[in-house]
C-alpha positions in Angstrom: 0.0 0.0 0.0 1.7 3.3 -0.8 1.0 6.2 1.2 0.4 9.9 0.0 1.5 12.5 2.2 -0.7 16.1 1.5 1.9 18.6 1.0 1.5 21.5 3.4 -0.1 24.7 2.3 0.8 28.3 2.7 -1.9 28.7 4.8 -1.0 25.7 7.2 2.6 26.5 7.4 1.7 30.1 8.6 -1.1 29.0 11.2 1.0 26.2 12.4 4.0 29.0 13.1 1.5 31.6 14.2 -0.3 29.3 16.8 3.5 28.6 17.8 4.3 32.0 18.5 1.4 32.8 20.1 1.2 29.2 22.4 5.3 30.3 23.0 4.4 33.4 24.5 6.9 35.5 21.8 2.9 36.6 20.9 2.0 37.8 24.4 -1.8 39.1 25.5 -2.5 42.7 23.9 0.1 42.3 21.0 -0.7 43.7 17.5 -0.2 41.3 14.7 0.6 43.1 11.7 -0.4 41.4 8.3 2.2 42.8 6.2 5.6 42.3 9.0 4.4 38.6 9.4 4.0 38.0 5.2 7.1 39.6 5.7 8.9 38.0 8.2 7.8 34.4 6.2 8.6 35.3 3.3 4.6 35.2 1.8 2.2 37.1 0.7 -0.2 38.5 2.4 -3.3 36.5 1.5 -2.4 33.3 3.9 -1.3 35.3 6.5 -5.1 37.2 6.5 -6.9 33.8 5.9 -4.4 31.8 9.1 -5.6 34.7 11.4 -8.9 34.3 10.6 -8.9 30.8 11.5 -6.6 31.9 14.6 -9.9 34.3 15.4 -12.7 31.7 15.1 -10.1 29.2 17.8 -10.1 32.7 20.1 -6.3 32.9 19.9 -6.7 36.3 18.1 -9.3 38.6 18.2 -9.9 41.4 15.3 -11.7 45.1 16.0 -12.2 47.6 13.4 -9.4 50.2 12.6 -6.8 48.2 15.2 -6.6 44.7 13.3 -5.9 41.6 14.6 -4.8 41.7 18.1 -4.0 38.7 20.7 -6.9 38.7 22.8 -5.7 40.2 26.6 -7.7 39.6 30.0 -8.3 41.1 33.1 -7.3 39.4 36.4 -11.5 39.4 36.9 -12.2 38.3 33.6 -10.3 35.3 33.8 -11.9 34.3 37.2 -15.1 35.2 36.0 -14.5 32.5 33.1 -12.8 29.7 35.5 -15.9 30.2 37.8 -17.9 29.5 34.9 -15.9 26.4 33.9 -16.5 24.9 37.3 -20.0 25.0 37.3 -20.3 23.7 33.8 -17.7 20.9 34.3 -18.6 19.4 37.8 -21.9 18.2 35.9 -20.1 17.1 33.1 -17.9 15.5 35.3 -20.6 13.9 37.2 -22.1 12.6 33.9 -19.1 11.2 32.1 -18.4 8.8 35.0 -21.7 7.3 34.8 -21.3 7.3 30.9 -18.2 6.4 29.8 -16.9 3.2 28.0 -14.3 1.1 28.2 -12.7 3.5 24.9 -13.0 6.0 26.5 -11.2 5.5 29.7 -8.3 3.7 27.6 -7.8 7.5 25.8 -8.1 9.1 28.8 -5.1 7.1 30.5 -3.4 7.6 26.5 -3.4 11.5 26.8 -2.2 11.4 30.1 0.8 9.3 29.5 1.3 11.7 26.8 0.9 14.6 28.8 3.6 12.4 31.4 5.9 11.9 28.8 6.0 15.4 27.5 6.7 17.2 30.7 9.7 14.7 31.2 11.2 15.8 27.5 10.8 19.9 29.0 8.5 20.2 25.8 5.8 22.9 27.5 3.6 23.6 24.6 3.3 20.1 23.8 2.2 18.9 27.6 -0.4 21.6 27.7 -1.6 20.6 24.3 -1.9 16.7 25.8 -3.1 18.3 28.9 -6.3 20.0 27.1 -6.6 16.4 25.9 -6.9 15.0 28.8 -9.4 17.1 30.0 -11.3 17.3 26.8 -11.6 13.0 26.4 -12.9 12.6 30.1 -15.2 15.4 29.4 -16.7 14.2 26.7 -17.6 10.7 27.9 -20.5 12.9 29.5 -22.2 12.8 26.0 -23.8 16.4 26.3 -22.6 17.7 22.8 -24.2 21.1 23.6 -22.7 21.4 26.9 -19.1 20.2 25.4 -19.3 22.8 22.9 -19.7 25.7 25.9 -16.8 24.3 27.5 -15.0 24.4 24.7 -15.4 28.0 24.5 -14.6 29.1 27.8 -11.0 26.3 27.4 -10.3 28.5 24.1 -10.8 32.1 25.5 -8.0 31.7 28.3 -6.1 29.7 25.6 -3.3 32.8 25.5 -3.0 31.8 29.4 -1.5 28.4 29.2 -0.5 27.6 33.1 2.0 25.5 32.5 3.8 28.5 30.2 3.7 30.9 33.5 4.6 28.2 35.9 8.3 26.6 37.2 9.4 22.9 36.8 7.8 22.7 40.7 4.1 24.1 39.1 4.3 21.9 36.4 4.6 19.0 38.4 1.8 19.5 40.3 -0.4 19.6 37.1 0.2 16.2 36.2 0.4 14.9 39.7 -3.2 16.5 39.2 -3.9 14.8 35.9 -2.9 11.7 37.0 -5.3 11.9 40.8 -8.0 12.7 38.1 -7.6 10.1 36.1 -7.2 7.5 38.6 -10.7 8.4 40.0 -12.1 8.2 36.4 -11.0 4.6 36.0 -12.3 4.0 39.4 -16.0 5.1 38.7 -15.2 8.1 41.9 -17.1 10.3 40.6 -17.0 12.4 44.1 -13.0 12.5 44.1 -12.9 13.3 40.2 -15.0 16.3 40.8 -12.8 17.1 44.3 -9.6 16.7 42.3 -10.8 19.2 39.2 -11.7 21.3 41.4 -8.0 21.8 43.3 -6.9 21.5 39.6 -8.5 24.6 38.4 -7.0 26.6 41.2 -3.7 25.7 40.2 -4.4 26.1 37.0 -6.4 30.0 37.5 -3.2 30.9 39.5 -0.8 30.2 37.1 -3.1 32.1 34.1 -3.1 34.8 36.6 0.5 35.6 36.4 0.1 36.6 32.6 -2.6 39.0 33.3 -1.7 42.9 33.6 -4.2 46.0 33.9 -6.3 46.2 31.0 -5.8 48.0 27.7 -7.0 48.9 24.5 -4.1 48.1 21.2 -2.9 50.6 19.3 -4.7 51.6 16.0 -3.4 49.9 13.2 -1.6 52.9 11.4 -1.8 51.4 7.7 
């Protein structure tokens, strides 16, 4: 059988390095993204650097306002509470739910994103253990089977997506994350639906205070000049 490998586009090559950048933190909250440096900076035009951004925007890594262009999103100390308090009312019931509905599948891809998650913190590869982190959360979430409620949580998960923890916290911080993961996942395979609710709940704490060492006073970007 002979495999055929999809070259990469334009496009994909300037998402994948613009989600870098911004996942890296050399993108912080409240930064300007001009079209025309970054077409620069690659070496491409300017037409998949517009149509990356705008799939950047509808994934709330980048926001765009009239007369300022496209900006990464920044957030209030309050506004980032406001949306973790959010995300623990919505998840405790999903929480509650997936333990009562999830499948043999699903609690073999749950331990498989948290080895992943393991494995990536021991390699020092940041971006890549919070990416297999959001995994983690998002497989035991969605044993819950509640597509519309998923799909709310997904939301609030994307708008503090320029927060990463694990990119604001120390070796020490990180640890404790998947010391976190791995209490959670234990009390998913055990049906504990009480100490997986307990143990998300410590988790988002953590996970609030390290998002909350990003966050500076609010402020409007500069217009866009051009």
């Amino acid at each position: 059988m002979v495999t055929t490998f999809r070259p990469q586009t334009m496009q994909e090559a300037v998402l994948r390095e613009l989600r870098r950048r911004i996942n890296d933190g050399e993108l912080p909250p409240g930064t300007v993204i001009r079209v025309d440096a970054v077409a620069a900076a690659l070496g491409v035009s300017r037409i998949p650097v517009r149509e990356a951004l705008m799939i950047l925007e509808g994934e709330g890594l980048v926001t765009h306002r009239p007369h300022v262009g496209f900006a990464v999103p920044s957030l209030t100390a309050e506004e980032l509470e406001e949306i973790y308090y959010l995300r623990a009312l919505l998840e405790d019931e999903a929480l509650r739910r997936a333990v009562a509905n999830a499948t043999d599948a699903d609690r073999a891809a749950a331990h498989e994103a948290c080895a992943a998650a393991e494995d990536a913190l021991a390699r020092g590869q940041v971006n890549a253990f919070s990416d297999n982190g959001r995994r983690f959360h998002a497989v035991v979430l969605a044993s819950c089977r509640m597509p519309r409620l998923l799909r709310l949580l997904d939301g609030l998960w994307d708008a503090t997506e320029t927060y990463r923890a694990a990119n604001k916290l120390d070796e020490t911080g990180q640890k404790t994350l998947q010391a976190e993961h791995q209490v959670m996942l234990d009390a998913f395979l055990a049906g504990d639906e009480q100490q997986l609710v307990e143990a998300a709940e410590l988790h988002r704490q953590h996970l609030l205070a390290g998002a909350l060492l990003g966050t500076g006073p609010a402020a409007d970007p500069p217009a866009d000049p051009s």
